[in-house]
C-alpha positions, 0 to 999 in steps of 0.5 A: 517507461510506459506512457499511453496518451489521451489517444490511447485511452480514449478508444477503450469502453467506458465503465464505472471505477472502483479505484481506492480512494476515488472521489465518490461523488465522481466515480460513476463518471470517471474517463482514464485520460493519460497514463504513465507506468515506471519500473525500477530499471527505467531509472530515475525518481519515481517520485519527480516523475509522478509530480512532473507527470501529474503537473503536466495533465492539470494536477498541479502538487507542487505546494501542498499547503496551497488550498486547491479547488476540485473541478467537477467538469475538468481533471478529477486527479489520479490513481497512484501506485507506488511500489515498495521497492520504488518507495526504497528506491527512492528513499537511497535504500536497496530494493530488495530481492527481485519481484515474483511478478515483474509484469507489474510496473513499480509506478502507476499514475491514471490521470482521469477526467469527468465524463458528460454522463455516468459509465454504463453498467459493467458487461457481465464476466465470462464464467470459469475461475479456477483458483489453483493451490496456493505455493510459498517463497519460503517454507514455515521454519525458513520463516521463523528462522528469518524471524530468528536473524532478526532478533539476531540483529537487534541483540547486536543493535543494528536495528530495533525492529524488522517487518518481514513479509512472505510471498504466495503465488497460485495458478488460475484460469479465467478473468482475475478482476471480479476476484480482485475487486470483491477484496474492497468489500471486506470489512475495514478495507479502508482502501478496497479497490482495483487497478489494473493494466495491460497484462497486470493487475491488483486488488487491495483490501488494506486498513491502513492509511500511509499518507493522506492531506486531510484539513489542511494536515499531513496524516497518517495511520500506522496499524501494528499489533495484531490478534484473533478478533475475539473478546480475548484477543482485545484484552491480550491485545491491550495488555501487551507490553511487546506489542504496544513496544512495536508500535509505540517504536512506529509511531516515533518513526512516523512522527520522524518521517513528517517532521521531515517535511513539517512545519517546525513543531507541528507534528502530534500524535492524536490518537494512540494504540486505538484498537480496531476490526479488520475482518477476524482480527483485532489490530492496533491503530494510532493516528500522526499528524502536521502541518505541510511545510510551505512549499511542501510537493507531492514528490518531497512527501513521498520520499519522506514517507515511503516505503512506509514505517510500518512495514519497513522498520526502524531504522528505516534503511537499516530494516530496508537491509535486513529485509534485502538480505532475508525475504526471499522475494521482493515485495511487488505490489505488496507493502507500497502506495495505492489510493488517489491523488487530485487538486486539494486531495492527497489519500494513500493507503499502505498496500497490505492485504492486497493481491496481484495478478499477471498473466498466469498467477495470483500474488499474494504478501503477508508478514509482520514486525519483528522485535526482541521479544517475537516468538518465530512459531506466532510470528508465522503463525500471525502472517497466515492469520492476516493472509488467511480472508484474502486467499478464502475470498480470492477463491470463490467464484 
């Protein structure tokens, strides 16, 4: 485990924080004051250590329910990540195959403070990026025929439904944080934005809220169903039986997760199977809410929604072992929580469409849910579609 102080932060040069879901009133005045990194091996739970650590830096999540006030000139709150494998950690589930980029800590929390004065202007970038070829963990036919166990598995009824997700890594050269930060601008990335550390960092141009206390409610967005963003994918889209099963069969697990940690009988479904642009596609959306539970943390929250519904499956830890068992390579930053936490204020996005960096190469997830009716061929065919603007993007210089 990774703890920098106040000490060893305060050295670093100040500069303007484009963080997912960052205050935006307040970005232009954000000062990171303490920070706590955590990967799997360290042990213990993720999800107390994030609540412990946040009380004892002036956020205080222990009560959810509790109406906060947010301080213009005291603690704003924190960056979070969590990653997929610490969500399954946490959730008792197996964490899956190791990570391709170990230099990515599991936990990331930057508590940040309000400085006197706007960041100056960021310093301009030495130039030279060069993005090399990308290179899957898996070929296409081991794809589909992962996609084939799986309708295995559900014949025999160990689950209804499976996510699987692939991996790509490309060598590059030059600083990959302007490359990773042009991702928030894509259209609909709800939760674009970066975040980065001592030899690591991620870049996020995901849609899809995982988790988010909004009026006083628990809510949450799962996206499922996807396709090309022309006048013909929305009609297919919306008369699909298989893809509006997929979701619906979401839905009701999200509506589990938060009764979990609801008021008895406060869980509804306010919108469903909305459909909605994210950059060349067409995706389909529903909106879950409840009211917290008294008393409800932030650490009894996170346990009950990560890993997130729609890229696990259902059941949840039944997915989380036919993932272990299929995906080649874990998950790293993809398929976890990103976006910001603070007094009153709790929004996290579900990390899709995001990429991450170490110190030699990009990486990059993508995949989908797997029914009973999925075909193997479009199944890898609609990963590449949702990987397709992120590569492009990663490339330009």
């Amino acid at each position: 485990m990774t703890r920098n102080g106040p000490d060893g932060v305060e050295a670093l040069p100040r500069m303007a924080v484009d963080l997912p879901a960052a205050p935006a009133g307040c970005r232009d005045r954000l000062v990171e004051r303490a920070r706590l990194e955590w990967r799997v091996g360290d042990g213990g739970d993720p999800t107390t250590l994030v609540e412990d650590f946040l009380a004892a830096h002036g956020v205080d999540l222990r009560d959810l329910a509790r109406p906060a006030r947010h301080d213009p000139d005291g603690v704003c709150g924190a960056a979070l990540h969590l990653s997929a494998a610490a969500g399954a950690y946490a959730a008792g589930g197996p964490t899956g195959a190791p990570t391709p980029a170990p230099a990515l800590p599991d936990l990331v929390v930057v508590v940040h403070g309000h400085a006197d004065r706007p960041a100056p202007p960021a310093a301009a970038r030495p130039a030279g990026w060069w993005l090399g070829d990308w290179r899957d963990s898996w070929t296409p036919g081991d794809h589909a025929a992962a996609v084939t166990a799986v309708r295995a598995a559900i014949g025999r009824g160990d689950v209804y439904q499976v996510n699987l997700v692939g991996h790509a890594a490309a060598a590059y050269t030059g600083d990959p944080l302007p490359a990773l930060a042009r991702l928030a601008a894509l259209p609909g990335a709800r939760y674009g934005g970066a975040l980065s550390g001592l030899g690591w960092a991620l870049g996020c141009a995901s849609p899809e809220t995982l988790i988010a206390v909004e009026d006083g409610r628990l809510v949450t967005r799962p996206i499922k169903g996807t396709r090309p963003a022309t006048e013909a994918g929305r009609r297919e889209l919306l008369a699909s039986a298989k893809e509006r099963a997929e979701h619906v069969m979401i839905v009701d697990l999200e509506r589990n997760d938060l009764a979990r940690v609801a008021r008895t009988g406060s869980v509804r479904v306010d919108e469903l199977f909305a459909v909605r642009r994210w950059c060349d596609l067409w995706q389909a959306e529903s909106t879950v809410s409840a009211a917290p539970a008294d008393g409800l943390g932030l650490a009894a929250l996170l346990r009950a929604v990560c890993p997130g519904g729609s890229v696990t499956g259902a059941p949840k830890l039944a997915a989380l072992a036919q993932i272990a068992d299929l995906e080649p390579v874990g998950r790293g930053a993809g398929m976890g929580a990103l976006g910001w936490v603070g007094p009153g204020r709790v929004d996290l996005g579900l990390t899709i469409r995001t990429a991450a960096a170490d110190a030699e190469r990009l990486h990059l997830w993508a995949g989908g849910g797997i029914t009973w009716g999925s075909d193997p061929a479009a199944e890898v065919a609609e990963a590449a579609a949702k990987a397709a603007p992120i590569r492009a993007l990663l490339a330009t210089a």
